[in-house]
C-alpha positions in Angstrom: 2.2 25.8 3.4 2.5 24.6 -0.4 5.7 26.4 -0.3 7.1 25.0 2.9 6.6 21.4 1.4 8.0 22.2 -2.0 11.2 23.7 -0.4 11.4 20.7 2.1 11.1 18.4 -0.7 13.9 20.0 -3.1 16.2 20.4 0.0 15.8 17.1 1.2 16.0 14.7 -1.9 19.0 17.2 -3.7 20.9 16.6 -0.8 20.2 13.1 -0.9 20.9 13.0 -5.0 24.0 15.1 -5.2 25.3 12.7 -1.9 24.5 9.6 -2.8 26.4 10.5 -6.4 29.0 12.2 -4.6 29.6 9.0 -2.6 29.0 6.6 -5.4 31.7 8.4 -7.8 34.2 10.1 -4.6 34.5 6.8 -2.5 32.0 3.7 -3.8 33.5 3.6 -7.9 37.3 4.0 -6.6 36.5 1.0 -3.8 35.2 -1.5 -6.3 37.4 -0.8 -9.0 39.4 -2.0 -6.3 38.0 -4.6 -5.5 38.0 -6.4 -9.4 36.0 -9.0 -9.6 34.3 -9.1 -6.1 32.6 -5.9 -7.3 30.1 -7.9 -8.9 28.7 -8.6 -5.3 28.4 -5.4 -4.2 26.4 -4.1 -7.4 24.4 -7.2 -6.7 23.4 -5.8 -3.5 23.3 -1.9 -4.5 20.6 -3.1 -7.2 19.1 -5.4 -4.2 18.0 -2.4 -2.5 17.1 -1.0 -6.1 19.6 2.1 -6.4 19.5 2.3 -10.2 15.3 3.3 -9.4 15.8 5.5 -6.1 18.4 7.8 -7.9 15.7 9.2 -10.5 12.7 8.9 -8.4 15.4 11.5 -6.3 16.5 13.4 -9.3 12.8 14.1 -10.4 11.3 15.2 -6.6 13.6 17.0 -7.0 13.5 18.7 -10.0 9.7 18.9 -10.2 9.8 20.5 -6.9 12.2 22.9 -7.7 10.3 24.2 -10.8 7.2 24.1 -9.0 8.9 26.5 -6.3 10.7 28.8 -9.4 7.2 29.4 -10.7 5.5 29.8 -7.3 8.6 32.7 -6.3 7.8 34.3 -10.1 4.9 35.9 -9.3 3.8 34.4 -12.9 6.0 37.2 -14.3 8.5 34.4 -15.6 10.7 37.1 -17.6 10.8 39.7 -14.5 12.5 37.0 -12.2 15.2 35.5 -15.0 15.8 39.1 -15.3 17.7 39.3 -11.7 20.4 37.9 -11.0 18.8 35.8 -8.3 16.7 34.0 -10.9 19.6 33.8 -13.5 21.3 31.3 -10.9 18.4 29.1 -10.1 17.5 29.0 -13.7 21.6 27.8 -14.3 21.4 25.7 -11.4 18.3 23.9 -12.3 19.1 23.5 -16.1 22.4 22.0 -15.0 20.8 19.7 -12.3 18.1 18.4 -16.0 21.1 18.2 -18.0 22.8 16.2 -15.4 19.5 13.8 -14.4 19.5 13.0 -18.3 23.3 12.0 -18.8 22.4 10.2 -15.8 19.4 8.3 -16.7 19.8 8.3 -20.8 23.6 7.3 -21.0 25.0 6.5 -17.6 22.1 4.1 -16.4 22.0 1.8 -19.4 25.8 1.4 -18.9 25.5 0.1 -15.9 22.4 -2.3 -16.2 24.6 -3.9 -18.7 27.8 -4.2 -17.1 25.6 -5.5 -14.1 23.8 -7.7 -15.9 26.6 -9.1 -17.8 28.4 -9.6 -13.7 25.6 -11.4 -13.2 26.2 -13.9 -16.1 30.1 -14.1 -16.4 30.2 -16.6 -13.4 28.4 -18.9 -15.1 29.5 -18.1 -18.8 32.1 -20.8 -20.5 35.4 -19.9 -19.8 36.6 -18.5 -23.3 34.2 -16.0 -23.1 34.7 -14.8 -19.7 37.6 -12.7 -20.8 35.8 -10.7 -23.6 32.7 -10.0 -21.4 35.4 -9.3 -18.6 37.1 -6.7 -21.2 33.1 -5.1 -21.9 32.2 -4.7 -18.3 35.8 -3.0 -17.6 35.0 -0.6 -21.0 31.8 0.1 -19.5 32.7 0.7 -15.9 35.8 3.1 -17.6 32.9 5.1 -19.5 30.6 4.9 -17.0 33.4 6.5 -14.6 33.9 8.9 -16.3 30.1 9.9 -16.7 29.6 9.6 -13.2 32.5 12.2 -12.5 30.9 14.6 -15.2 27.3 14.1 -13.2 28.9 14.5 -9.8 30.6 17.8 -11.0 27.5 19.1 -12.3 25.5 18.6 -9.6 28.0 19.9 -7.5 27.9 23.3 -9.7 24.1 23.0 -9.1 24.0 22.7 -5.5 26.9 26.0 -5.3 24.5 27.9 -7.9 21.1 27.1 -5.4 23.0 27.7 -1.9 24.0 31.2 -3.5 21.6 32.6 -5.8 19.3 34.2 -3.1 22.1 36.5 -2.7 23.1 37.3 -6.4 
């Protein structure tokens, strides 16, 4: 049954990381970069509904549920599973899929609580420095962009590596 509820969990909340990133970076990023300006208002409300803490709550189901489930399919023989090919893959997926939560939550994250925060208080900023904090949250959101595409592909990578590795 333990099993059952660990592989529910992984499937469930990895399709719900690597889709809500896939959205965010596919459709979402492109829209409000868009958008300019108004942008602010739909970050407003993405961080309303507290995105920036549902993504690694996600990210960690899921990847505490996944190593849970690559030691319960060991056998606690560790080295006779990374051994197959089968276990190679998982093991490839799942480091990609840490690597990935931590450019995410280290780097990426921070970027965007500030270019948020500083959306926030350009609207009520003097005018003079509305252009340089303009020109930061642009540099941010160009950086952040970027991240976000390098996240998205690795967890992409991830999800090809788990759909396949059974059959390594």
């Amino acid at each position: 049954m333990l099993t059952i509820v660990l592989r529910f969990a992984h499937v469930f909340f990895g399709a719900l990381w690597v889709g809500m990133m896939a959205f965010q970076v596919f459709f979402l990023t492109p829209t409000l970069t868009e958008m300019g300006p108004d942008a602010g208002k739909v970050m407003a409300g993405m961080m309303k509904r507290r995105i920036p803490v549902i993504m690694p709550i996600f990210a960690l189901i899921v990847i505490i549920s996944g190593m849970w489930l690559l030691q319960r399919i060991s056998g606690g023989n560790m080295g006779a599973l990374m051994a197959t090919p089968m276990g190679k893959g998982f093991a490839a997926g799942g480091a990609i899929a840490v690597l990935a939560f931590l450019i995410g939550v280290v780097v990426m994250r921070p970027m965007m609580m500030k270019s948020m925060k500083l959306m926030e208080q350009i609207t009520s900023a003097p005018p003079p420095q509305r252009s340089g904090m303009q020109a930061e949250i642009q540099t941010l959101r160009a950086r952040a962009t970027v991240l976000g595409n390098v996240v998205a592909g690795m967890l992409l990578v991830t999800l090809a590596l788990m759909a396949v590795a059974r059959y390594l």
